[in-house]
C-alpha positions as CSV (number, residue, x, y, z in Angstrom):
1,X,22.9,94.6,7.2
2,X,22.4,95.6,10.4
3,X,19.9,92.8,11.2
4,X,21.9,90.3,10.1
5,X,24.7,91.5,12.4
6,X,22.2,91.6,15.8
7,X,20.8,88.2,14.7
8,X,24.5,87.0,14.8
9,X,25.0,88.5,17.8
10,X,22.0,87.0,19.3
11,X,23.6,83.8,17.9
12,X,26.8,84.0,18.9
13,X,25.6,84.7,22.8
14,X,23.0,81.8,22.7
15,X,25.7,79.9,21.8
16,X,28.0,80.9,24.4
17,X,25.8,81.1,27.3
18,X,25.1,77.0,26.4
19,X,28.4,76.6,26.7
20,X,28.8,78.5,29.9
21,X,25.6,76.6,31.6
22,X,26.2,73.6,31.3
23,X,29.0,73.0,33.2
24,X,28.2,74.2,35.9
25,X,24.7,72.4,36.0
26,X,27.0,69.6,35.4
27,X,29.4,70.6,38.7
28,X,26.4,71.1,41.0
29,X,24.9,67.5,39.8
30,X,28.2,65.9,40.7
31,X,28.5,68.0,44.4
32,X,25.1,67.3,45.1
33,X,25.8,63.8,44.3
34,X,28.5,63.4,47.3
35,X,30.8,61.6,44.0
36,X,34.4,62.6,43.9
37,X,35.0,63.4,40.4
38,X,37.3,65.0,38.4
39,X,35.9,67.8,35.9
40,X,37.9,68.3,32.8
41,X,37.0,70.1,29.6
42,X,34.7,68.4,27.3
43,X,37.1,67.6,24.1
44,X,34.0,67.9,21.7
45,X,33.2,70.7,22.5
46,X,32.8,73.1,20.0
47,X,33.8,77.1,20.2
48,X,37.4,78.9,19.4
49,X,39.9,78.8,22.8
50,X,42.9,81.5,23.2
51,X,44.7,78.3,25.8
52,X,43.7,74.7,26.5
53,X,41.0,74.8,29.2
54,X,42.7,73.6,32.8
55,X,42.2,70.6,34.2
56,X,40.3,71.1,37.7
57,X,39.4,68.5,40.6
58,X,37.1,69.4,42.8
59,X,36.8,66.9,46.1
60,X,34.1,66.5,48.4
61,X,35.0,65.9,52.0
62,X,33.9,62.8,53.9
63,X,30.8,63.8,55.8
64,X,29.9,62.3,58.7
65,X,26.6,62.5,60.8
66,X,26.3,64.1,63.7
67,X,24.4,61.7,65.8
68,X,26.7,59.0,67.2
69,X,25.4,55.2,67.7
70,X,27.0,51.7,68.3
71,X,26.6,50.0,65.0
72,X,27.1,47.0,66.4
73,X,23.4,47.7,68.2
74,X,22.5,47.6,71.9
75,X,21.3,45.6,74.1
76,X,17.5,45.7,75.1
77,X,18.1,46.0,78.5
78,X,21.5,47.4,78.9
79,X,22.6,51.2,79.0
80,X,22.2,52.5,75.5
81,X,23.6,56.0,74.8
82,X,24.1,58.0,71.9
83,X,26.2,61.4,71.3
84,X,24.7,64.7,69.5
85,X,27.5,67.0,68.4
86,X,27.5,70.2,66.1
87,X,27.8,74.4,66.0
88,X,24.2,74.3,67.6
89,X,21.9,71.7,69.4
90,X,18.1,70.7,69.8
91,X,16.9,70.2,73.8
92,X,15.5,67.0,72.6
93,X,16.3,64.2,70.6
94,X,14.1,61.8,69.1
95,X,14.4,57.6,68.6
96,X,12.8,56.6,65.3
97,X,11.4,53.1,64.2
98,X,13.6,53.0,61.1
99,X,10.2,50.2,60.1
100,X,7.8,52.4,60.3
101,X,9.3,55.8,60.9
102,X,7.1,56.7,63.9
103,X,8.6,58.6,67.0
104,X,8.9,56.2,69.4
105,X,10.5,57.8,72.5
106,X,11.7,61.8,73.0
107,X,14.1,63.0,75.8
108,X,16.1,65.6,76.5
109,X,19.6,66.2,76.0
110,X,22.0,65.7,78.7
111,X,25.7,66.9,79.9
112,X,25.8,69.4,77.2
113,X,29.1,70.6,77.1
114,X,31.2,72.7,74.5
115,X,34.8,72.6,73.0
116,X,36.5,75.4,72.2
117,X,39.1,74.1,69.9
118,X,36.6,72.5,67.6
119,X,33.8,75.1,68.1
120,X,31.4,72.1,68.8
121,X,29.0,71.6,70.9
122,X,28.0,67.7,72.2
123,X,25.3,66.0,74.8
124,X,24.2,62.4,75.2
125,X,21.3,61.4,74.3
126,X,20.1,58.9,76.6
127,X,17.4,56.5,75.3
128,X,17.5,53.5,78.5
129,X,14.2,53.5,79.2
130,X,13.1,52.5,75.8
131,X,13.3,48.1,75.8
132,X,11.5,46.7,72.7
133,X,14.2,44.6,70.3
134,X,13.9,46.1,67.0
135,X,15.8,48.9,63.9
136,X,15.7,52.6,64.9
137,X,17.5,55.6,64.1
138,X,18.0,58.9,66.5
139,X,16.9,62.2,64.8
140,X,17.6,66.1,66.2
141,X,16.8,68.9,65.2
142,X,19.8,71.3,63.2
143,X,21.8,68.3,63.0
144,X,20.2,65.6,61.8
145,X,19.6,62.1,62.2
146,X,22.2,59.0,63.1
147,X,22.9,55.3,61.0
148,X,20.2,53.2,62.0
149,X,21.3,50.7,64.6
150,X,19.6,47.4,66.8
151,X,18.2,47.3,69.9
152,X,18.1,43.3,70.4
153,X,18.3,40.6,73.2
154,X,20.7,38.5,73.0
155,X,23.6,41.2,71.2
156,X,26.8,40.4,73.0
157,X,26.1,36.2,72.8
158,X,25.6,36.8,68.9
159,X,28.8,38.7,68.8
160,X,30.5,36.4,70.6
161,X,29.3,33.4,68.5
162,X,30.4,35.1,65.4
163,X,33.3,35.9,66.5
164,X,34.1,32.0,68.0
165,X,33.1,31.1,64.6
166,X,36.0,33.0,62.8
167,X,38.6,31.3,65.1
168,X,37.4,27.9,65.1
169,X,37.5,28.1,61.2
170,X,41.2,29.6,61.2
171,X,42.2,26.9,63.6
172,X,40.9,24.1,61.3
173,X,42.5,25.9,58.8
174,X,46.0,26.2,60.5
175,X,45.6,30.1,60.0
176,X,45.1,31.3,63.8
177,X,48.2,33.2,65.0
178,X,49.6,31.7,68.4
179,X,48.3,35.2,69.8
180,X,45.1,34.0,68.7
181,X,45.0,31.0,69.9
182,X,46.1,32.3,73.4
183,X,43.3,34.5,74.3
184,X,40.7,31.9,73.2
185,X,42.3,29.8,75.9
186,X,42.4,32.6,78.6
187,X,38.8,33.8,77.5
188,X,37.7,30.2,78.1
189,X,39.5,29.8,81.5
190,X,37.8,32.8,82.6
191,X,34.5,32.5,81.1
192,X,33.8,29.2,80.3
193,X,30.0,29.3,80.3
194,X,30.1,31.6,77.3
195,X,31.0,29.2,75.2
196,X,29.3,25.9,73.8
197,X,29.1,22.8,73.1
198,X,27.1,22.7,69.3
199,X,28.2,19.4,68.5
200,X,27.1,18.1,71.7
201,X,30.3,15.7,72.5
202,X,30.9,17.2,76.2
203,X,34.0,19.2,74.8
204,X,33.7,22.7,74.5
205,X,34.1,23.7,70.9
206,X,36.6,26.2,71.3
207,X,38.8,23.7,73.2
208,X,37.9,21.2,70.0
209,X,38.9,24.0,67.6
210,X,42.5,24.5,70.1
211,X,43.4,21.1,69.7
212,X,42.6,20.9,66.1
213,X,44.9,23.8,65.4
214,X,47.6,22.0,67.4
215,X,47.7,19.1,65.2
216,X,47.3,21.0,61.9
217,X,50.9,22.8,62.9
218,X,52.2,20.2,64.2
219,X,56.0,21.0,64.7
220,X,55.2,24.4,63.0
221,X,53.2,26.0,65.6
222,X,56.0,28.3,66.5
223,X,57.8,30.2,63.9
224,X,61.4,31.0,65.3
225,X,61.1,33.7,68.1
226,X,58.1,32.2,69.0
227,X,58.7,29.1,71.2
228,X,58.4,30.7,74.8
229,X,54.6,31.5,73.6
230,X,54.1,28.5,72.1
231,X,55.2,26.6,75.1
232,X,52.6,28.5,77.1
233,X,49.7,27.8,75.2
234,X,50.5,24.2,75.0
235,X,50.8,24.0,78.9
236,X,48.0,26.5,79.3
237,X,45.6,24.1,77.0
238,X,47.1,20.1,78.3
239,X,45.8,22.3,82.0
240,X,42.0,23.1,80.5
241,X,41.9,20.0,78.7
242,X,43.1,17.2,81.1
243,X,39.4,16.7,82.5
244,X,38.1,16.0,78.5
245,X,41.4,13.9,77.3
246,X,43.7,13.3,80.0
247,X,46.1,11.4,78.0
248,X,46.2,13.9,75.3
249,X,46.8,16.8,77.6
250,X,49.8,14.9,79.3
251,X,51.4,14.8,75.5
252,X,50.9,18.3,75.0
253,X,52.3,19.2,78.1
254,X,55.3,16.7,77.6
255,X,55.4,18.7,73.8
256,X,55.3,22.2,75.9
257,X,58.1,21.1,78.4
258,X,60.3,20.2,75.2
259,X,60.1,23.5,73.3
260,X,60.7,25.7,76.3
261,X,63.8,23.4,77.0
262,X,65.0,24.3,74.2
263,X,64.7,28.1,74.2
264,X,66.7,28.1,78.0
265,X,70.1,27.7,76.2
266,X,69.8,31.8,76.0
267,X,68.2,32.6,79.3
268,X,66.2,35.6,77.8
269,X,63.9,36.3,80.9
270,X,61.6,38.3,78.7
271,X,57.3,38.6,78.8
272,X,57.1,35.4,77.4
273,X,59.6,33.4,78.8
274,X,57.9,34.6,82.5
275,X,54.4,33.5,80.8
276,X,55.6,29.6,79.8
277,X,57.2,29.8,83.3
278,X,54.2,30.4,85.1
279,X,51.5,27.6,83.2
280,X,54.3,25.1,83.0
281,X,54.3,25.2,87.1
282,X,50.7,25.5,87.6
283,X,50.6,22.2,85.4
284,X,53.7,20.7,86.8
285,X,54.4,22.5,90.4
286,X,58.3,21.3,89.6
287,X,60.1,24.0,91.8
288,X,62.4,24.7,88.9
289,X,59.9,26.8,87.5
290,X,58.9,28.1,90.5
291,X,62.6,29.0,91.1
292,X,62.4,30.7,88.3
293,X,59.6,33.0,88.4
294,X,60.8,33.8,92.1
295,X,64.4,35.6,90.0
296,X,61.5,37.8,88.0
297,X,60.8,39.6,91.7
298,X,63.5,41.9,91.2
299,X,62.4,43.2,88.1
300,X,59.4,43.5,89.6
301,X,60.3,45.9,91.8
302,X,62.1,47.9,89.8
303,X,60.0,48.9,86.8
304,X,56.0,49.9,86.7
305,X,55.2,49.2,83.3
306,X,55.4,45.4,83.1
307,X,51.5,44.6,82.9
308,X,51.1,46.7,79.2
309,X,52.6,43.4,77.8
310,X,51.1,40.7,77.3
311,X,53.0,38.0,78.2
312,X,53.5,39.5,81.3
313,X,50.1,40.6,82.3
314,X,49.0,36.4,81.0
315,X,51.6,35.2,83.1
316,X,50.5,37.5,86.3
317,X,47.1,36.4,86.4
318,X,48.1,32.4,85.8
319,X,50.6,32.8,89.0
320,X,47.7,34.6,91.0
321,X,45.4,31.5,90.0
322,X,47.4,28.6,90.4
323,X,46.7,26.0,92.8
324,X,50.3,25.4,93.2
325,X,52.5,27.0,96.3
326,X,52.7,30.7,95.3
327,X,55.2,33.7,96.9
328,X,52.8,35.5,98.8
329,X,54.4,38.6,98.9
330,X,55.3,38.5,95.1
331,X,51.8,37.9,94.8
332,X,50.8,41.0,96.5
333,X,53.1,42.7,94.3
334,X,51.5,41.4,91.2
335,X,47.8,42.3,92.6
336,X,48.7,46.1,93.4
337,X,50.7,46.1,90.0
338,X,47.4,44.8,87.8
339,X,45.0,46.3,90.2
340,X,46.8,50.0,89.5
341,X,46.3,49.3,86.6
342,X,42.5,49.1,86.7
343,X,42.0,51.8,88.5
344,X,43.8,54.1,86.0
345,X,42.4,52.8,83.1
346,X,38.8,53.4,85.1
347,X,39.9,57.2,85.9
348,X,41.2,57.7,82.0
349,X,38.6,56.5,80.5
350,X,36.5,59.0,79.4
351,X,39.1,61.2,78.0
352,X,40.2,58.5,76.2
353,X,36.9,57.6,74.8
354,X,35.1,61.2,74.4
355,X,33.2,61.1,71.1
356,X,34.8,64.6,70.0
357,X,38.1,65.1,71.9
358,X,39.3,61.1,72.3
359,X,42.7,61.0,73.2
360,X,44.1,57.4,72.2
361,X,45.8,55.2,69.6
362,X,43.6,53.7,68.4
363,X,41.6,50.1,67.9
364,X,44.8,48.4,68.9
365,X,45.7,50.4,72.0
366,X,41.8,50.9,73.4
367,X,41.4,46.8,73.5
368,X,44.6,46.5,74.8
369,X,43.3,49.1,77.8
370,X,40.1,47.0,77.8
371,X,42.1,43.7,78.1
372,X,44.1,45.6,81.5
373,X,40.9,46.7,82.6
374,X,39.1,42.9,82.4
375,X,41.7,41.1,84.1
376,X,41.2,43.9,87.4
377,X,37.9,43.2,86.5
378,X,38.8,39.2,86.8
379,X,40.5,40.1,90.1
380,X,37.7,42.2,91.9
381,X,34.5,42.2,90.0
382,X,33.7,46.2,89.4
383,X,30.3,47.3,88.8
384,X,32.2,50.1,87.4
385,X,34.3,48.3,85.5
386,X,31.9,46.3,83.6
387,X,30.4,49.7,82.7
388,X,33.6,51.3,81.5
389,X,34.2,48.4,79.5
390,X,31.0,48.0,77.7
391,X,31.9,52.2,76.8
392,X,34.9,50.6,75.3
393,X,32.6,48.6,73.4
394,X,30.1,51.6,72.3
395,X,33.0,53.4,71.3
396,X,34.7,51.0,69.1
397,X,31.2,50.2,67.7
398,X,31.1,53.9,66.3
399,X,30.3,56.1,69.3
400,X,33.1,57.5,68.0
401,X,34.2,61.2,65.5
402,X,34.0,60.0,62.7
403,X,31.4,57.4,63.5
404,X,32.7,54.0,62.4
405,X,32.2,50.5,63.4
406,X,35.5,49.7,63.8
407,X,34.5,46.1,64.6
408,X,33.7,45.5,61.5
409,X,36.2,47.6,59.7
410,X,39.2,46.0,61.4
411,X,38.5,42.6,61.5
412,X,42.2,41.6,62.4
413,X,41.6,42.4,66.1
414,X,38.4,40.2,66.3
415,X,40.2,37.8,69.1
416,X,40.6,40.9,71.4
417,X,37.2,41.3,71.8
418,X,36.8,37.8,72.8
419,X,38.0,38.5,76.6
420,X,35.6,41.7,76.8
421,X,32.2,39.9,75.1
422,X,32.7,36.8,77.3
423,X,32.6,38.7,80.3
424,X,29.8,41.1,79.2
425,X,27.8,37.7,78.5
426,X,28.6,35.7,81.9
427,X,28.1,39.1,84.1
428,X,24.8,40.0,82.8
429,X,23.2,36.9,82.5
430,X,23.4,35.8,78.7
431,X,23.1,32.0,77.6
432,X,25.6,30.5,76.3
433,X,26.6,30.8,72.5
């Protein structure tokens, strides 16, 4: 009797202990796994229950690494940077053929600094020496290793060409937004030898693609609300396009003169009335417009702020570059206005790109500081600034917290870039794409 009773004891806690194991072998499989999955009780379970087993969700937080690259890759010869964060760091990093996994290059870490807030410690790791084109990944000691990114000639001209690609199909297409369309044509006006001629014709492809998209909208181009734009990029394009097709250039210029008449019944001296203002007299040189641009002074004066939109800051740096007669003095107005501009964005910029205590709003508001920055840049060619903006770059590229590529995430903002990889292509060097 009494064996029977300790072999169903034995039983009974064979049984149980099964039934205990198991799920937890099964919870560690799942964490270990990095899977976000809910585990509830298994319903076939056998075995008697005083209540219904709760359900339970257990979460695994997003992990990121704790080396910081530019997915986007580096150039071979340009400054190439990475950022090493965590509780405890190495002295040294490593860069890693991700091919053949051999060390390649080892430095030491620089401008090690801590934050209190976060309890983190981060450094740069600064691999510029290292110039062969090829897949690597950086590795350190307690805190692991980074994505593995390019080092390859040529980066910012394939970026650019991809990019170009995108638009030209959406203007075929009818599906480029007039704000689209509008910083291809000031991206070409500025850089022009950044962009090509693949068909071979003697017309810039981009120019092609404008003009295509202004004959697939036809009368549509502007959705209401939209005409004082649309005027300017019709006068800003008949302007770049008059030396290819003269007589088609006058028509859109004739088309751009006939919207904005038709938006002056209000008299709403906004952004982008002041933009169509200022290409319609560079085209024209009518004094009306320049009349007209001469009231804007006043406001001028009065407020600092103008040049974060973007009709405004367009319009300033047509009126600077016009061949037409000009208001000297408002012209010196605009200069100090877009060139203060410059020089705060180049004194902010590292606190509002610092891999573990950015301060900014994001994709949006860091091109729109890179766009402020190019056109002092435009103005004055910077050494500096063509630094600071290429950090810009980096940053968005996933030199960032939480390490992502937000250029390829966020594929919506692709046409701000175009302003920032057509001058990183012209000012060091690149051929043409």
């Amino acid at each position: 009797m009494k064996n029977n009773m300790l072999q169903h004891k034995i039983q009974f806690h064979r049984v149980g202990l099964r039934y205990t194991v198991l799920p937890v072998i099964c919870l560690a499989a799942f964490l270990c796994a990095g899977c976000d999955v809910p585990i509830t009780n298994n319903q076939g379970a056998s075995g008697t229950f005083m209540e219904s087993t709760p359900v339970i969700e257990y979460t695994v937080p997003q992990l990121f690494p704790n080396v910081l690259v530019d997915m986007t890759g580096y150039r071979v010869a340009g400054t190439k940077r990475a950022v090493v964060k965590g509780h405890k760091l190495p002295e040294t990093f490593q860069l890693v053929d991700e091919q053949t996994k051999e060390v390649v290059y080892t430095a030491v870490l620089e401008s090690v600094e801590y934050n209190e807030e976060q309890d983190l410690y981060s450094a740069y790791a600064d691999f510029n020496e290292w110039n062969q084109a090829g897949s690597y990944y950086l590795e350190c000691e307690y805190v692991g290793r980074s994505y593995v990114f390019s080092l390859e000639e040529g980066l910012y001209e394939r970026l650019l060409g991809e990019i170009c690609q995108e638009l030209i199909a959406d203007c075929q297409s009818g599906d480029a937004s007039i704000a689209d369309v509008n910083r291809m044509l000031l991206a070409y006006e500025w850089y022009g030898d950044a962009f090509s001629d693949g068909n071979g014709d003697k017309i810039p492809d981009i120019l092609e693609a404008v003009a295509d998209w202004i004959e697939v909208t036809g009368e549509q181009g502007a959705s209401p609300g939209q005409e004082d734009s649309y005027a300017a990029l019709l006068a800003k394009f008949s302007f770049l396009y008059q030396n290819y097709d003269r007589q088609y250039a006058t028509e859109c210029l004739r088309r751009a003169s006939v919207v904005f008449e038709q938006t002056q019944g209000g008299m709403q001296k906004d952004a982008e009335f002041f933009y169509a203002l200022t290409e319609l007299y560079r085209a024209t040189g009518l004094t009306t417009y320049m009349d007209q641009i001469a009231e804007y002074r006043t406001y001028f004066e009065s407020h600092s702020n103008y040049t974060e939109e973007d009709g405004y800051l367009y319009g300033i740096m047509t009126y600077m570059n016009t061949r037409q007669a000009v208001d000297v003095e408002l012209c010196d107005l605009l200069m100090e206005a877009v060139m203060g501009q410059g020089e705060a964005i180049g004194g902010l910029y590292q606190e509002m790109l610092h891999p573990v205590t950015a301060r900014n709003n994001g994709t949006q508001d860091l091109l729109r500081h890179a766009l402020e920055l190019a056109c002092a840049n435009y103005v004055m060619n910077n050494y500096q600034y063509n630094y600071v903006m290429e950090e810009f770059l980096h940053y968005l590229g996933g030199r960032n917290l939480q390490s992502m590529d937000f250029y390829e995430l966020e594929p919506e903002y692709r046409s701000q870039y175009l302003i920032l990889l057509a001058q990183m292509v012209v000012v060091q060097g690149g051929a043409d794409v």
